[in-house]
N, C-alpha and C positions, 0 to 999 in steps of 0.2 A: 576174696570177697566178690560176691556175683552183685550183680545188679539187678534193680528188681525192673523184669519186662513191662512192659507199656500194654497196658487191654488193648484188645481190637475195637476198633469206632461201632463195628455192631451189637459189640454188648452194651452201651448205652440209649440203644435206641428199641430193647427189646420194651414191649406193651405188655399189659397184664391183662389176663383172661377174665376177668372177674366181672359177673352179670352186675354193671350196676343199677339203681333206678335212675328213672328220667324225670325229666320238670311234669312231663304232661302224667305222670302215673301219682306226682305228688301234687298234684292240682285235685285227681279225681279225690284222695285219700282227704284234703279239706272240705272238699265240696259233698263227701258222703257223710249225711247225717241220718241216715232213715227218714225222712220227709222231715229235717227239722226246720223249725220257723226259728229263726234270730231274733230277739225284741231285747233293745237293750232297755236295763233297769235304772227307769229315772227315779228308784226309790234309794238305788245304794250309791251309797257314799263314795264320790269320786275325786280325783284333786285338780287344785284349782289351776285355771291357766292364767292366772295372774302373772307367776313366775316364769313367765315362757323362757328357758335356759337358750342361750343361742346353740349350743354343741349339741341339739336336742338332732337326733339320727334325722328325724324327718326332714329338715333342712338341707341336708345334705342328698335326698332321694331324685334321683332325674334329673341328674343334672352334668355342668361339664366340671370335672373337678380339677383345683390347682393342689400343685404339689402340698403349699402348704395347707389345704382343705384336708386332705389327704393323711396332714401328719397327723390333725387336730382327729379327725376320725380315728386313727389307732391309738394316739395317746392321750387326747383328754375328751373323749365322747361322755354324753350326762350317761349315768346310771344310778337311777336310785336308790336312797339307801334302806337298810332292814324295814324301817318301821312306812317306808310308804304304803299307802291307801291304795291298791290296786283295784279299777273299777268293778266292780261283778256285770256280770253277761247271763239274761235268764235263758236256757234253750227250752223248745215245746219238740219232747220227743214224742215217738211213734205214735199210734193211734189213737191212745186214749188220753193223747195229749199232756202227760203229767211235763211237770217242770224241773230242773235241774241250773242250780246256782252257779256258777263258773268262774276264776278269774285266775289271771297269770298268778306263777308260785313262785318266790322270790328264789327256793332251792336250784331252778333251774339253769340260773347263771353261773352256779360250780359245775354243773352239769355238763353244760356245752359254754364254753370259755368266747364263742365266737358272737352271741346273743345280746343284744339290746334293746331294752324298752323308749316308745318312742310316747312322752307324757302328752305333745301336740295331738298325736297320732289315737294315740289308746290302742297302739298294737308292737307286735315284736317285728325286728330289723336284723338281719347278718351282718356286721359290721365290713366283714372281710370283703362280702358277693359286694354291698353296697359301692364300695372304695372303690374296687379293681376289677367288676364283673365286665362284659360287655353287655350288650343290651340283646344278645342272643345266644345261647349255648347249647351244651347237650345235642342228641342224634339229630339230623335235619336241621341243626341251628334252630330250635324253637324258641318262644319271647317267653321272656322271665316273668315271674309273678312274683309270689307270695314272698317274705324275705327281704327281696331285692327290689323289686320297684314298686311293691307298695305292702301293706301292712297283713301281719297275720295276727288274728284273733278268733280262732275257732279254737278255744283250748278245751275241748273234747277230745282232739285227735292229736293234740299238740306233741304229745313226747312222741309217737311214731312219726309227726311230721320230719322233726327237730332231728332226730334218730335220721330218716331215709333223706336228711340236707347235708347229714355232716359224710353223707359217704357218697357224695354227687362231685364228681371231676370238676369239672370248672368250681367248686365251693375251696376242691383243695390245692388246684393253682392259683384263686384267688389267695389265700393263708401263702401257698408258698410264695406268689409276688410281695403279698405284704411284707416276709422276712427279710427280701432281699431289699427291700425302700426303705426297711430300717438301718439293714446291715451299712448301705451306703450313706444313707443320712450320717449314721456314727460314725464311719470311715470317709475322712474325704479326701480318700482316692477318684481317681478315676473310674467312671461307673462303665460297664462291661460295654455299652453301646459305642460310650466316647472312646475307649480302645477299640474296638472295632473302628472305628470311623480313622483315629490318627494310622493305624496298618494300612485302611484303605487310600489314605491323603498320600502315606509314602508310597504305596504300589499307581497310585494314579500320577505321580508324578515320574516316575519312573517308568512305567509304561507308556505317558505320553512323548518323552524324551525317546521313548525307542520307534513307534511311530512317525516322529516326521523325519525319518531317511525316507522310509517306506513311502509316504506321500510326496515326499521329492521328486523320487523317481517315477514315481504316476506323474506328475506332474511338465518334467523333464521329454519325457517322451510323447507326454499330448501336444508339448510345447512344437516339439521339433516333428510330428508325422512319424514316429518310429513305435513300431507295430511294439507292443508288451510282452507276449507270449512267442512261444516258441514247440518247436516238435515236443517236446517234454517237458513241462516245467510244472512237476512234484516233488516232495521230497526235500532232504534238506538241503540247503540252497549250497552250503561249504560243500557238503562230504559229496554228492553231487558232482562237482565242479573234480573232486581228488578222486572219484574213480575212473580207473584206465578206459572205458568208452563214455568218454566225453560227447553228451549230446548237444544240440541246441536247445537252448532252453528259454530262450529270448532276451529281449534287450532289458528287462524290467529286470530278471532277476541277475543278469547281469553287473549292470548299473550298481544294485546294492552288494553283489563280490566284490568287487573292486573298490567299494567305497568301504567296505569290510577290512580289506587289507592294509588301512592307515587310521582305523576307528576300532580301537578295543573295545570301548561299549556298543559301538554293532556287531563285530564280532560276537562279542559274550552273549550278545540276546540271540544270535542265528545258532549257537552253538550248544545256549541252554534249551533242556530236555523242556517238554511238552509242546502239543499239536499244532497249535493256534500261532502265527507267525501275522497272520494278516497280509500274504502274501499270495495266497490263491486266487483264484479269476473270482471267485465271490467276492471277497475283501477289494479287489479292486472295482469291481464294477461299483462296489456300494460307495467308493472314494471316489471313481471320475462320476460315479451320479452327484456324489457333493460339490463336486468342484464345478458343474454343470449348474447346481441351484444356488450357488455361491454368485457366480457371474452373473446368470439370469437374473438375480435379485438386484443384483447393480445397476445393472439397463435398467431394468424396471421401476427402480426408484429414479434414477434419473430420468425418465421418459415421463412419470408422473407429476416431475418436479415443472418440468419445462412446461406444462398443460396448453400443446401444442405438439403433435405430430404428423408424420406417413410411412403409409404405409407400401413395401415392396414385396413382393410376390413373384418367385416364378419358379418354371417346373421344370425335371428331369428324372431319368433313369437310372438307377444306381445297377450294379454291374449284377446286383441279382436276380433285378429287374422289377422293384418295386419304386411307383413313383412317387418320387422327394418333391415334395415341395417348399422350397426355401423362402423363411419370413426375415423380413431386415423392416428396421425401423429408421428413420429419418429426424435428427429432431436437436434443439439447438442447447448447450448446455449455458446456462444464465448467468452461474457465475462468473467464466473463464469465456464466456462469446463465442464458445468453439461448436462446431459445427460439425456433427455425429453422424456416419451411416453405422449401424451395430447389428449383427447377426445375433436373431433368437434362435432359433429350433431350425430342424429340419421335421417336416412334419409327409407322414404317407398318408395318400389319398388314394381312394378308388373311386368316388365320384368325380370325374371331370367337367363336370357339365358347370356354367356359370352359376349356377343356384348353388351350385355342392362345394365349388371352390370358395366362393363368397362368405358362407356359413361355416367351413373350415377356419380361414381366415380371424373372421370375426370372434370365434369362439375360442380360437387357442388366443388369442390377444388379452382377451378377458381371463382365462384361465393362469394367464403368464402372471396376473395380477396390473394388468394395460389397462386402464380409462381411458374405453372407447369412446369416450363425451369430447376428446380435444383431439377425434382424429380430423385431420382438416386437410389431407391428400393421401391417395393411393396413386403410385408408380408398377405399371407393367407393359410388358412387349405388345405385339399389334395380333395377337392371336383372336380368334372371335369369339372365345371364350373367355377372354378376358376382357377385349375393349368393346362388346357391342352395347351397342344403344340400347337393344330391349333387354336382353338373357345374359347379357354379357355381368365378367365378375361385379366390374364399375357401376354397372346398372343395378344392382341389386345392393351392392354396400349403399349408394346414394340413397335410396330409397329407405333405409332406415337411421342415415347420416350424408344430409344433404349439404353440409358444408367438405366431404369428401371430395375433393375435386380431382377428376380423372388426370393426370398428363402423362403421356404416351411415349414413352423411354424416346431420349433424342437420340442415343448412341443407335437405336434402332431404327429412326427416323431418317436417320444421314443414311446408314444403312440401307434403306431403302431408294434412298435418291440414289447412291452411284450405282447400283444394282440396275435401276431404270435406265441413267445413264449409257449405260454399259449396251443397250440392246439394239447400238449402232452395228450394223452387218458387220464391218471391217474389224470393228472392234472386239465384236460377240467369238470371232472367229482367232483371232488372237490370240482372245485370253483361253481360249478352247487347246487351240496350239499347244500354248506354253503348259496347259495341265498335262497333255501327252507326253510331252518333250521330257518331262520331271519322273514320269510315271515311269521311263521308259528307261531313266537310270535312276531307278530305284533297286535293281539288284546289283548283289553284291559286285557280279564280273564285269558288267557295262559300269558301275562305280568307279570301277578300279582302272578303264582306259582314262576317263572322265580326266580325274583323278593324277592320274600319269603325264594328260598331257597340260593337266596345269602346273604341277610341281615342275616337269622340263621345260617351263616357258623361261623366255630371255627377261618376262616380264614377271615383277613380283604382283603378286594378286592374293589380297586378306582373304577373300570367298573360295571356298575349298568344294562346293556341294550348291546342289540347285536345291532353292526351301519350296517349298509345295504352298500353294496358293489355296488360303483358308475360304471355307465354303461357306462359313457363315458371315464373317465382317468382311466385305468387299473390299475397304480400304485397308486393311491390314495385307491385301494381294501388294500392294506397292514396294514390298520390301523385296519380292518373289521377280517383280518385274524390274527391279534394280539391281538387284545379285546376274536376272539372266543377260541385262545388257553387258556389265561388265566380262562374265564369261560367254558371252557372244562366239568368240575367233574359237576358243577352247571346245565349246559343244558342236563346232561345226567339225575341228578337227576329230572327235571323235566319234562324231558319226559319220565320218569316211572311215574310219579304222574298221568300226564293228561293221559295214555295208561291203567290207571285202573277207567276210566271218563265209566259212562254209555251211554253216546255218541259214539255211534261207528265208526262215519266218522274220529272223531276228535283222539279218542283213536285208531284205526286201523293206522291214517296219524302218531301219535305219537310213536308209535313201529315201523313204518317201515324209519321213521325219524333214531329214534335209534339204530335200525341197519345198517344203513348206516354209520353215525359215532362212528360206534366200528368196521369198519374194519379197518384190519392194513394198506391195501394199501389208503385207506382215512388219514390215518395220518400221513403215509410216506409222501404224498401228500401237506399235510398242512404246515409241518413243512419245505419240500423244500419248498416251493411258500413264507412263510415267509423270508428263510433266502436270495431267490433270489430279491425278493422286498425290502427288505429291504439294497441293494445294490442298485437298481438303484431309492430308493426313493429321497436322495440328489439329484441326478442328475435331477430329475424333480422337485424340487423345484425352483433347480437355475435356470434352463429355464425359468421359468415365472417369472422372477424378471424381470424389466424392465432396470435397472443398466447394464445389461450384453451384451457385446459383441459378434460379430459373432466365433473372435477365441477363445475368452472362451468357448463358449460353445461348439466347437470343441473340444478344448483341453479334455475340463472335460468328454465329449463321451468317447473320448480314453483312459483318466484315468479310466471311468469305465469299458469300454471293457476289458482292461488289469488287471483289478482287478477279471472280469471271468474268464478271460483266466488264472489268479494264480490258481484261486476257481477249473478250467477243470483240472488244471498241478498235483492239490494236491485232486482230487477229490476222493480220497481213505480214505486219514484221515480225509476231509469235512465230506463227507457221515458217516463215524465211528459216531463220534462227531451226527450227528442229529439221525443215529438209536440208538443211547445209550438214548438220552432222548426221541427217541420214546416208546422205551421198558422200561420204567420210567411210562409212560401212562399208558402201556399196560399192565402191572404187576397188576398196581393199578384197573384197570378195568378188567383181565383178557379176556383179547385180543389175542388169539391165532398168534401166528409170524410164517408165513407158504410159504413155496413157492404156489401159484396158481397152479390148474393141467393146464398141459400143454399137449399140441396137436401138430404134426405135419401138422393137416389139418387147426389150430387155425387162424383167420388173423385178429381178431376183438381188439386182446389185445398183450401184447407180450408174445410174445413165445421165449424165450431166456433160453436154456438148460445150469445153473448154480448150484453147490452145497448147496450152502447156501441161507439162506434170504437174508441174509442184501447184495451178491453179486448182485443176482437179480433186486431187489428194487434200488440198487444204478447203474445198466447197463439198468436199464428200464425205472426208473423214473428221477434222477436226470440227467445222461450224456446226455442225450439227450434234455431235457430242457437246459442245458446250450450251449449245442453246437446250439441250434435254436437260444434261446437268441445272443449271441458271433455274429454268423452269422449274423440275421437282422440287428443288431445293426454294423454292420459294412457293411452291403450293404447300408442302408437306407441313413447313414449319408454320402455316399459317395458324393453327389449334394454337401452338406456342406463344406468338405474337396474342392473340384473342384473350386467352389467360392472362398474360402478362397488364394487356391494356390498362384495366382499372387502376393495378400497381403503380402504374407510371405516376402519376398525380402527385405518388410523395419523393419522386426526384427532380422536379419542374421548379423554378422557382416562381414563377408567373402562372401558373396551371390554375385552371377553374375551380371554385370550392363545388362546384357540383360533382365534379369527378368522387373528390375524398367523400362527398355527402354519401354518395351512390355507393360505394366502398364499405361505408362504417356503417351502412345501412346492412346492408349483406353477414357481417359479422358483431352484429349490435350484441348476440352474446357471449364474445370475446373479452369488449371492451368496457371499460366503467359507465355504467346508466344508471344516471339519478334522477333520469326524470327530465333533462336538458340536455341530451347525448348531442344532437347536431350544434348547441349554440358549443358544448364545448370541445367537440371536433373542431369545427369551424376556428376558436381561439387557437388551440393549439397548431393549427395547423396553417397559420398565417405567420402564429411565430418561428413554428421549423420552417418555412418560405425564404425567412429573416435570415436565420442561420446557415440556411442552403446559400445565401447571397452575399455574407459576411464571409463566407469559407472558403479558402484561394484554393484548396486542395478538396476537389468534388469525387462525390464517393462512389468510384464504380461499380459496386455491386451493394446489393441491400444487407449483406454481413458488414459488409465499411459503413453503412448509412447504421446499421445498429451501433459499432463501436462509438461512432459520435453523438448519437441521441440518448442524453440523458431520461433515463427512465422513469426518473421523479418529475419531471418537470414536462415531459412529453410521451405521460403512459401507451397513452390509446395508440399515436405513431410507430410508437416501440413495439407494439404490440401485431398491430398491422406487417411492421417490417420483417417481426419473426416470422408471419405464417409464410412471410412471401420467400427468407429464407426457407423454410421447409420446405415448399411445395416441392415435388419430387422432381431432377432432372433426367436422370437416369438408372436401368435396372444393371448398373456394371457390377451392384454389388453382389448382386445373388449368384451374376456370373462365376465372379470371383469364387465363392461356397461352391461352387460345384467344382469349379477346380480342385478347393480342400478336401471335395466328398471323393473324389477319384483317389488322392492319395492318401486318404484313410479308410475307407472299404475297398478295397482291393480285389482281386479275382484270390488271394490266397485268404483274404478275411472277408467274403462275403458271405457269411452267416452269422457275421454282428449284428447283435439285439441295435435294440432304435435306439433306448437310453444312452447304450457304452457310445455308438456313433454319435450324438447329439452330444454329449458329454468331451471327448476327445475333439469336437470339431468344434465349443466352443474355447475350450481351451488352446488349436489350434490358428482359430480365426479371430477370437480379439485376445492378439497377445500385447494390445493396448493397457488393457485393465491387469491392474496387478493382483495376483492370490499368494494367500502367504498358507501354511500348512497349519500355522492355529486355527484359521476359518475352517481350515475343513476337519479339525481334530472338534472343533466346537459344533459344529453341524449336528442335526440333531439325527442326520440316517446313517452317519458313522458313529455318534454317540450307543445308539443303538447296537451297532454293529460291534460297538467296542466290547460293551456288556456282556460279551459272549466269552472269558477267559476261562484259563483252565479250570478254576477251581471255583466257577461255579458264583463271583465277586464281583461285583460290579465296578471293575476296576479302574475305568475310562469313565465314570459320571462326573457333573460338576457336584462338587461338595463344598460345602458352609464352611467357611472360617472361624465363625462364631462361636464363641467360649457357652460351650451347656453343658457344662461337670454335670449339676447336679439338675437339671429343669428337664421336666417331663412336659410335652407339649398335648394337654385332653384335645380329645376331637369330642363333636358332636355327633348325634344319631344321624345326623343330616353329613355328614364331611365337609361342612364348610371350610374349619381350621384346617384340612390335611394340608400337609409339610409335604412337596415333592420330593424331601431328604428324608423322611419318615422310610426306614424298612421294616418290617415285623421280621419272625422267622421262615415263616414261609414264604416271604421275597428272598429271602438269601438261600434257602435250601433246594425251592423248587419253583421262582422266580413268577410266583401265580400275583396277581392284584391283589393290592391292600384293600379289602372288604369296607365297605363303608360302615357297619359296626362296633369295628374296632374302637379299642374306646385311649388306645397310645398309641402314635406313632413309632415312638424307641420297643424296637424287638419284641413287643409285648408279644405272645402268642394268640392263635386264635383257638386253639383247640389243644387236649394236656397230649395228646403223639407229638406233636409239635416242639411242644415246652422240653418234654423227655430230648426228642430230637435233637434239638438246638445248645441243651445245657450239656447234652453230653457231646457233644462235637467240640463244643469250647474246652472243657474237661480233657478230654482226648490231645488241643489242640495245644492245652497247656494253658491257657489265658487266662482259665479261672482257676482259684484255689478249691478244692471241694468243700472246703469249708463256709466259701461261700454259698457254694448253692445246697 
């Protein structure tokens, strides 16, 4: 017994050749009378509209129809019976005008079985076009007429009308919809749409289950900096991995073997046949771009929430050499009191100029979905494109947001004070030194004496290598100048070793190395520069902490300043104390302790006519380093102190109400104004005076001073204290993102798109915020992305839960009612837009290739019985 073979899917989609007519060739055929005039006869006998039947066709014309409209139209439409009174219609034919009587003939309802009289109307209706037409058909999609949306009574031409409507495509997928509305009405099964829809729920659920490894592993490796891709990564991902030249293929497709080898349904989904895996560099880029507008939207909504921010800015080169500009935002979260620096984007610029950055800026903040109306500080370094008064960025965001208030990164303010510091002779020359001295066993074979003669020392020593003194944070040098005192004895001895090398460039650099650090004034030198760096080292740490307020950071200046200003008051037994272990050195190495000759004509070094060394050394080298220090250090931060001034007022407990006047004045559109803003500043702020004085535990910074202020009872204070938490202290955060950008564009990935960088970098820099793999399975440019499966099914959309056996959802002309769940066929066959004249959302066709299309695929597919369709 054979089996009988399955047709091929293209015999159901063949079309027929067959010239039909069209709407516009049976418009002309009513409309051709030979010049006739229409005059209806108010002499014959017509009937009456007393009886208006509701199931009268007309009622039902133009309009949006429900299912059960729909039923009453096939199965209980009026039709009149034999003996109706059908009105007569006189025509005035050709020239000589004679007349001709006319009216519907009852015969022709056995005729064409599809026909109804409309007794409102006084004309003939299709019932089928009526129900289930769209409101556009035929070649070119032309607008229906005659039949279908409005009445025909030209019965001169009628039976050739009647004749060239029953052999019109869309009249006979009309009939054939109608069969199938009944077939189901009768049956209540499942209608062919809702089996489509339960295959598509389990392939969607199923298919999302196999997706989140895949976004795991995107995920996993944005987390941790570990590149995706690899020398090869096509192909399928097992058999790949089981052929004898095993490539690199990267960490992404990695990650999912290995997760394969304890996951039989990852397994089965990498091992079953067709293309689409989701696992090519397209598929991921369209995921870490989700994952990218996932996070974004988080900040965003929290930055919105707080309506209060600032803004950070700063710039650099990425290794392709396009320059980054990294945006971070500043801003306090309300709920939880906690206090946010958060990376948005990395953004490329070619305008550098203050007007170009300013406008960059501003525009991607807005773009982010930022309300630029609560920005209330911008944070950047001292470049003059960024901080000048006229052209500068600062200058030009003020000017279209004047509560933006400039402050001038501290971490780079301090920075500029020991830099100043620093350009004592003795000392300039030093730190000059010690960058030669490092430079000099930086290769690998002077490493290796280095090296040698620390590990044979009698002495144990952590420090193995001399660290290289950073060019840009002056205080970060302090760790450089702590390691070298320590190996001190070590780099002396091994630059004796290499200065008896038969290389003479190397052995001559090595002796005169040497003698540089065995002078005394080199390690007077050394050992101030330590003990003053390593006072203002705390103080630059806590700068870049992101925790820290603008008066702390104030405060803690001044803590250090005055901690120099002890160091200048006592600088006689300071200095004692450092030339005692200088001459500790210098014993040990026989280091002659000398005053330098001195000149009256000298101007290159000092010339200070004292008795002693160590008087010398300590009026030559140290006072004056600290007195430079002291001094920057209290000019620079002066902007700092100036800003902060106003603020003061809400941590005083006796402080003048003109202070807070002048304050709440400045940001009256912050705070609640009904018309009495000063008298009720003023209350509140007599009673938080109250509470500053009752409170044994005073609030060092204005983040402490919010956690106690209750916010019902002391808005406007509350209010105030947030902006004065935001204002920006430091740009350490953007520092930090550039460190992320180096180890995720690389020299071997520097031809990443901006997206996939911006995407992996915020994924790698706020691994604060949590992402879970449903947000970006639900995202709407992976939803997209999904829609692309093998066969052509929308198999990753969100779909309805809702029970619709049997409800057919009308649209209007207009698409008001469209269902985003609505497919026709030709969204599922060739994935084109649902037409705004569609007149069903469920599968309905637009066109009868279509309908053929569609019924025979399912036919083929097995889903439907042929009997149905």
């Amino acid at each position: 017994m054979t089996s009988k073979k399955q047709p091929n899917i293209q015999s159901f989609f063949k079309s027929t050749t067959n010239v039909l007519p069209t709407q516009e060739k049976l418009d002309n055929i009513q409309n051709k009378t030979d010049s006739v005039v229409l005059i209806s006869d108010t002499n014959s006998p017509t009937s009456s509209v007393s009886h208006i039947n509701r199931h009268d066709i007309f009622n039902y014309v133009k309009r949006v129809l429900t299912q059960n409209e729909i039923h009453d139209i096939l199965n209980s439409i009026w039709i009149p019976d034999v003996n109706y009174n059908f009105p007569v219609k006189i025509f005035i034919v050709g020239k000589d005008k004679t007349t001709k009587r006319l009216k519907f003939q009852y015969k022709w309802f056995a005729s064409f079985p599809w026909l109804v009289y409309s007794d409102i109307d006084n004309g003939a209706y299709c019932k089928f076009c009526v129900a289930f037409s769209t409101n556009y058909a035929g070649i070119n999609n032309q607008t229906l007429g005659s039949l279908v949306t409005k009445k025909y009574d030209n019965w001169k031409h009628a039976l050739e009308y009647f004749k060239n409507h029953s052999q019109l495509e869309y009249h006979k997928k009309c009939i054939l919809d109608s069969e199938n509305f009944l077939n189901i009405i009768k049956n209540p099964t499942l209608s062919v749409d809702k089996q489509i829809d339960i295959g598509r729920k389990k392939e969607i659920i199923e298919n999302r289950k196999n997706i989140i490894p895949v976004v795991e592993a995107i995920i996993l490796c944005g987390r941790q900096n570990m590149a995706l891709r690899g020398h090869r990564d096509s192909g399928n991902i097992l058999k790949t991995f089981s052929d004898d030249k095993q490539n690199n293929d990267g960490n992404f497709r990695a990650i999912l073997r290995y997760r394969a080898q304890g996951d039989s349904d990852m397994r089965s989904y990498l091992e079953s046949s067709g293309t689409i895996k989701y696992t090519s560099s397209t598929s991921q880029n369209e995921i870490i771009d989700s994952c990218n507008k996932v996070l974004l939207n988080k900040i965003v909504s929290r930055v919105n929430e707080a309506k209060c921010f600032s803004v950070f800015a700063d710039e650099t080169a990425d290794v392709s050499g396009i320059e980054q500009v990294s945006l971070c935002v500043r801003y306090v979260e309300l709920n939880t009191l906690k206090l946010h620096e958060d990376f948005l984007q990395f953004v490329p610029a070619v305008d550098m100029t203050g007007k170009g950055l300013a406008k960059l800026i501003i525009d991607n903040l807005q773009h982010f979905g930022i309300d630029t109306t609560y920005l209330r500080g911008q944070g950047y370094d001292g470049a003059a494109s960024m901080s000048g008064k006229f052209n500068g960025v600062q200058a030009h965001i003020k000017d279209t947001h004047p509560l933006a208030i400039y402050v001038h990164c501290s971490a780079h303010v301090l920075n500029l004070v020991v830099s100043k510091s620093c350009s004592v002779t003795q000392i300039r020359d030093c730190l000059a030194t010690l960058g030669k001295v490092r430079d000099f066993f930086i290769f690998p074979k002077r490493k290796s004496i280095l090296r040698f003669h620390i590990e044979n020392s009698s002495e144990t020593s952590t420090k193995k290598s001399l660290k290289r003194s950073c060019e840009t944070r002056w205080i970060e040098r302090f760790h450089a100048i702590n390691d070298f005192i320590e190996l001190y004895e070590y780099v002396i001895e091994a630059l004796d070793t290499i200065s008896e090398w038969d290389d003479n460039d190397t052995s001559n650099k090595a002796r005169r190395l040497r003698s540089s650090i065995l002078d005394i004034e080199f390690l007077i030198s050394l050992f101030v520069l330590n003990k003053g760096f390593s006072i203002g080292l705390p103080l630059s740490k806590f700068l870049q902490k992101s925790n820290i307020d603008l008066k702390l950071a104030v405060q803690l200046a001044n803590d250090t300043k005055k901690e120099l200003q002890e160091l200048r008051t006592h600088v006689d037994d300071v200095f004692k104390k450092i030339f005692e272990e200088v001459k500790v050195v210098a014993e040990k190495f026989d280091i002659e302790i000398k005053i330098p000759r001195l000149s009256k004509k000298q101007t290159n070094r000092s010339n200070i006519p004292l008795n002693t060394p160590e008087q010398y050394y300590r009026a030559s080298i140290l006072i004056p380093y600290l007195d430079k220090f002291i001094t920057e250090l209290e000019e620079r931060f002066n902007v700092h102190r100036s800003i902060l001034s106003g603020f003061d007022s809400l941590f005083r407990e006796n402080g003048p109400i003109e202070d807070i006047i002048i304050l709440s004045n400045k940001y009256n559109a912050d705070l609640q104004n009904d018309g009495t803003q000063n008298e009720i500043i003023e209350a509140e702020y007599k009673l938080w005076q109250r509470k500053l004085m009752q409170t044994t535990e005073k609030p060092n910074n204005a983040l402490e001073a919010m956690a106690m202020c209750n916010q019902s009872i002391y808005p406007n204070i509350f209010k105030l204290l947030q902006i004065l938490v935001t204002l920006p202290v430091s740009s350490a955060t953007n520092e930090r993102t550039f460190s992320n950008l180096k180890r995720i564009k690389t020299y071997l990935r520097n031809s990443m798109s901006e997206g996939r960088l911006n995407g992996l970098a915020m994924l790698s820099i706020n691994k604060n915020y949590s992402i879970k793999p449903e947000e970006i399975s639900n995202e709407s440019v992976v939803r997209e992305l999904l829609e692309e499966s093998d066969d052509d099914l929308s198999s990753f959309s969100e779909f309805d839960d809702t029970d619709e056996d049997n409800t057919y959802l009308p649209q209007n002309s207009s698409g008001d009612n469209q269902s985003s769940n609505g497919k026709n066929a030709d969204q599922v066959l060739s994935k084109h837009r649902l037409i705004k004249s569609s007149r069903f959302i469920k599968w309905v066709p637009t066109n009868d290739v279509e309908m053929q299309q569609f019924l025979g695929l399912l036919m083929w597919m097995g889903l439907v019985p042929k009997c149905l369709v």
